[in-house]
C-alpha positions as CSV (number, residue, x, y, z in Angstrom):
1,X,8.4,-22.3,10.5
2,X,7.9,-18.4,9.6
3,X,7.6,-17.3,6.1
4,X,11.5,-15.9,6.5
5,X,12.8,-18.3,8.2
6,X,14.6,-20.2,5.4
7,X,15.3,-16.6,4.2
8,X,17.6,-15.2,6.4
9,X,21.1,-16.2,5.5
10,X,21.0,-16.7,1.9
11,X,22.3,-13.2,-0.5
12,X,19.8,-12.4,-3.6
13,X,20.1,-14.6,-6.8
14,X,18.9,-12.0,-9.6
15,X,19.3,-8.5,-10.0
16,X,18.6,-6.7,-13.2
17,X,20.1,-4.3,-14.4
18,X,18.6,-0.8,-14.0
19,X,16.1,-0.3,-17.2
20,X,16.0,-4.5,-17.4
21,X,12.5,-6.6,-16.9
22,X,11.2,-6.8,-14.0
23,X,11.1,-9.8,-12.2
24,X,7.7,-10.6,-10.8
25,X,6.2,-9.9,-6.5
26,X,7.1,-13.9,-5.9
27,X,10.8,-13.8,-7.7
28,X,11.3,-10.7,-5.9
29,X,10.5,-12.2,-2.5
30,X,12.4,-15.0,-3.3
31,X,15.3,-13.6,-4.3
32,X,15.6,-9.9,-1.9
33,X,14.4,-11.3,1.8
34,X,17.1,-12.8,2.9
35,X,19.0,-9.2,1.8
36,X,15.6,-7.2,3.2
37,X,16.1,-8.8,6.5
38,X,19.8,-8.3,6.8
39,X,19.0,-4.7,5.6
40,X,16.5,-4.5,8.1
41,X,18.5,-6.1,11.0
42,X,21.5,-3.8,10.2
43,X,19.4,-0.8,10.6
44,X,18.1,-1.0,13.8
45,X,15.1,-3.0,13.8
46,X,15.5,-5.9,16.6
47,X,14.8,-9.0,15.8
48,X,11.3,-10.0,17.8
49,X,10.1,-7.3,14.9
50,X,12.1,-8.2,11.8
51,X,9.9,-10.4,10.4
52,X,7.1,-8.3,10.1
53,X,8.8,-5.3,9.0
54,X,10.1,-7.3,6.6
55,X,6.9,-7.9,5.5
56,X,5.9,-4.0,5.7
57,X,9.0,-3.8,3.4
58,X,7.5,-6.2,0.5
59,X,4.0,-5.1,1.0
60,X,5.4,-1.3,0.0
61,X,7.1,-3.0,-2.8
62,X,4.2,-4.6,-4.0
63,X,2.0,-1.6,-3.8
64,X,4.8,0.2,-5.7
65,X,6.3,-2.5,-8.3
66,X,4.5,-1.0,-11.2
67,X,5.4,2.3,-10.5
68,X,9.4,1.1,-10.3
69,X,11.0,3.1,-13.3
70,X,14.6,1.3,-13.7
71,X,16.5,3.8,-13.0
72,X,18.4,2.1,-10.5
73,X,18.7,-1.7,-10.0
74,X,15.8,-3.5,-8.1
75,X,18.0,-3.9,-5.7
76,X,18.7,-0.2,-4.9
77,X,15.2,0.5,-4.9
78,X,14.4,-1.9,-2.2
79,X,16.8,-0.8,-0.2
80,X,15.9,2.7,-0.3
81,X,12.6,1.9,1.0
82,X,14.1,-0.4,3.4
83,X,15.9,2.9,4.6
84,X,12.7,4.5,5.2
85,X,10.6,1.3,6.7
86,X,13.9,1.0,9.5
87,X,13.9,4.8,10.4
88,X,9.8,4.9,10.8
89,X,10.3,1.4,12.9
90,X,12.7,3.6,14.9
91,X,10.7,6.8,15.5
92,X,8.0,4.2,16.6
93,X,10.4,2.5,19.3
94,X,11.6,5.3,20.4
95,X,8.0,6.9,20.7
96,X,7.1,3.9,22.6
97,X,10.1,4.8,24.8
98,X,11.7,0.8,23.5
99,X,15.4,0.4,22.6
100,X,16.4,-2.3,20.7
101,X,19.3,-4.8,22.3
102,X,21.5,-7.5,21.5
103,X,18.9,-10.7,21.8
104,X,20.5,-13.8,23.3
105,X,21.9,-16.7,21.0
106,X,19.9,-19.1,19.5
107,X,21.2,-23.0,20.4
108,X,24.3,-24.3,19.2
109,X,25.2,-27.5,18.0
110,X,27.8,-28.4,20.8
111,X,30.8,-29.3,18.3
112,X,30.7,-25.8,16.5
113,X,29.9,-24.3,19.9
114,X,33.0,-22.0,20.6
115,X,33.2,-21.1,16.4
116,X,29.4,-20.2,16.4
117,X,29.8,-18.3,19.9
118,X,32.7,-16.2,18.9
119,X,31.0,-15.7,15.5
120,X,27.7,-14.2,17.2
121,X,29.8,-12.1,19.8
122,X,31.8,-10.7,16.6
123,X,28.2,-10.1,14.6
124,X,26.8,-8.7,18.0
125,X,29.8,-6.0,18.3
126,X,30.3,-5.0,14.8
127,X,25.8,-4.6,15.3
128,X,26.4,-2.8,18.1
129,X,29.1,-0.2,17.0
130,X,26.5,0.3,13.6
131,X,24.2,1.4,15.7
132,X,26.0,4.4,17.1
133,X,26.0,5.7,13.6
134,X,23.6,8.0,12.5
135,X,21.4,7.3,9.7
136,X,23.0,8.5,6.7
137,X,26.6,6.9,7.9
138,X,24.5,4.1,9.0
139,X,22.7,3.2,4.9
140,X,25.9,4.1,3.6
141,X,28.3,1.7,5.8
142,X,25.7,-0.9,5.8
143,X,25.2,-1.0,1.7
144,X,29.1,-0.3,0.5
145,X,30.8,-2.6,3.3
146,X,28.3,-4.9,4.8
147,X,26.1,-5.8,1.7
148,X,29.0,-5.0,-1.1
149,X,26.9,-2.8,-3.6
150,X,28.9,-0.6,-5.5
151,X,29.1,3.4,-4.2
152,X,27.4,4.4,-7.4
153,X,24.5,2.3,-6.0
154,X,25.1,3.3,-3.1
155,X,24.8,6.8,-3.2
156,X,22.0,6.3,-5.6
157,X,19.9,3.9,-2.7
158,X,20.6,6.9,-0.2
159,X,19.7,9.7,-2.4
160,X,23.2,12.0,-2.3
161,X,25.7,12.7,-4.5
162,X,28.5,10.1,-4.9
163,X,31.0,12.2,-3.3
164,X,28.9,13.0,-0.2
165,X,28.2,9.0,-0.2
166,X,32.2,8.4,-0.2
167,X,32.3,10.9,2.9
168,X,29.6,9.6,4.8
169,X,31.6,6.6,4.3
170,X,35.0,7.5,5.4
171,X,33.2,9.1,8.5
172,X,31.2,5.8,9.5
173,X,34.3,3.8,8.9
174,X,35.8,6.2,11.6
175,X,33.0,5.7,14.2
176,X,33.0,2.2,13.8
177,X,36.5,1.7,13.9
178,X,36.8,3.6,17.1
179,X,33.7,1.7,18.8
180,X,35.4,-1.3,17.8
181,X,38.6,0.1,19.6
182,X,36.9,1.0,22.7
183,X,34.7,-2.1,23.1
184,X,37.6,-4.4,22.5
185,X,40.5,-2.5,24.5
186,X,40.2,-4.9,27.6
187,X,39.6,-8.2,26.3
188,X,43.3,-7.7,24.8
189,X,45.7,-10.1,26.2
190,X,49.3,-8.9,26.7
């Protein structure tokens, strides 16, 4: 089993306050991969690659933990380099003239099947229509509606003022919303 692989669908247990104690490298593993990979996955890095940009992620973090100053929670901070980590992973792929897709699903238990199928389609097409964001819409969205952080947080992960963030925002909301429009328009039944 990979070191993420119990990791990837739980949400983060602790997060200080900004100016609070810092956890230690092995409580902030523990308690940000499972949001670090979601993160990661949301931004554009496919998943044959996740895990070790993931790792990328927490060995930045590690190198930089004792530099952290509190001025935003741990959270935030991790995100932000997150942010940076997905768009470098990006510039890569693209140099290396690779595009990421939608993979195909892992096995279902047969009972749950149709639930776990629609569910995957759902997470596939709401992915999809994220990616045709660019990439301050894209940290935005992903943060405020995907992950729940507050704007303030928000804006303060991305580096913008709050009302830029609330913009950036209303204009991914937008894009999605219409990609969603477009991509579901003929599977509507009369």
């Amino acid at each position: 089993m990979s070191l993420l692989a119990s990791a990837r669908e739980g949400r983060p247990r602790a997060i200080p306050a900004p100016g609070g104690p810092v956890p230690s490298f092995e409580q902030l593993f523990s308690d940000h991969a499972p949001f670090v990979w979601r993160a990661l996955r949301r931004l554009g890095v496919h998943g044959a690659d996740a895990e070790d940009v993931c790792q990328e992620v927490f060995m930045i973090v590690h190198r930089r933990l004792a530099s952290f100053e509190g001025r935003s929670s741990v959270q935030t901070w991790i995100y932000g380099i997150c942010v940076r980590v997905a768009a470098d992973y990006r510039k890569r792929a693209h140099l290396r003239r690779e595009s990421t897709q939608a993979e195909l699903p892992d096995q279902v238990a047969p009972e749950d099947q149709h639930g776990a199928l629609e569910d995957r389609q759902a997470r596939a097409l709401l992915d999809a229509c994220v990616q045709t964001l660019d990439d301050d819409k894209r940290a935005v969205f992903v943060l405020f509606e995907l992950e729940e952080l507050p704007m303030t947080e928000v804006a303060e992960a991305v580096g913008c003022p709050l009302q830029t963030a609330y913009a950036r925002l209303y204009a991914a909301r937008r894009v999605v919303e219409a990609a969603l429009r477009r991509a579901t328009a003929g599977r509507r039944m009369p």
